[in-house]
C-alpha positions in Angstrom: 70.7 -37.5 73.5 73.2 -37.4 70.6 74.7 -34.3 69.7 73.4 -33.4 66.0 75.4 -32.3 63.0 74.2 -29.2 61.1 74.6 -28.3 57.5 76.3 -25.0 56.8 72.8 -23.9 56.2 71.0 -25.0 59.2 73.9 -23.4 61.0 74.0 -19.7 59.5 69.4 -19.8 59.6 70.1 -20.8 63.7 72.6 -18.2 64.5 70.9 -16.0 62.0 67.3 -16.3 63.6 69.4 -16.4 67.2 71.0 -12.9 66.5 67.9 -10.8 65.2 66.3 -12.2 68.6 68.9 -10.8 70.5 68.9 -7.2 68.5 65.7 -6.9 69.8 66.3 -7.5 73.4 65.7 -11.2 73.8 67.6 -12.4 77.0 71.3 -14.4 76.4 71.2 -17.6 77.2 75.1 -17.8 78.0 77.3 -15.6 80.1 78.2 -12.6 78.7 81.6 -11.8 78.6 83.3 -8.7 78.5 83.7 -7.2 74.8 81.3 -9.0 73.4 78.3 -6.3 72.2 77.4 -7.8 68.5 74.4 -9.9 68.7 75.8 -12.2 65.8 79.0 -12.9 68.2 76.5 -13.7 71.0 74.6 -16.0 68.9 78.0 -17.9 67.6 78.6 -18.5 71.3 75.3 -19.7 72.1 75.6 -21.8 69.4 79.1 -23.2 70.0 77.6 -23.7 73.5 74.5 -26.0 72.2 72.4 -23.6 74.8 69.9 -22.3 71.9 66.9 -25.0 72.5 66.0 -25.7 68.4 65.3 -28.9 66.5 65.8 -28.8 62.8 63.2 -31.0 61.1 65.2 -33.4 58.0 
């Protein structure tokens, strides 16, 4: 499957979405690493990582 390009958009609504589920307890998806407490971090990772399982509809 080919890796897909998001918009500026489509990528702050992901890791926005991503983050509020973390404040509120959802499990990471990616190793945590040391230092890293701010769920908007986490998300950036998860993202950077393609390990949040979303399909943006175009």
């Amino acid at each position: 499957m080919a890796e897909q390009e998001f918009t500026k958009f489509e990528k702050a609504a992901i890791i926005g979405a991503r983050a509020l589920q973390l404040a509120y307890g959802a499990p990471p998806l990616v190793k945590v690493e040391k230092g890293i407490v701010n769920p908007l971090d986490l998300a950036e990772k998860e993202f950077e990582s393609n390990a949040i399982p979303i399909t943006i509809l175009r």
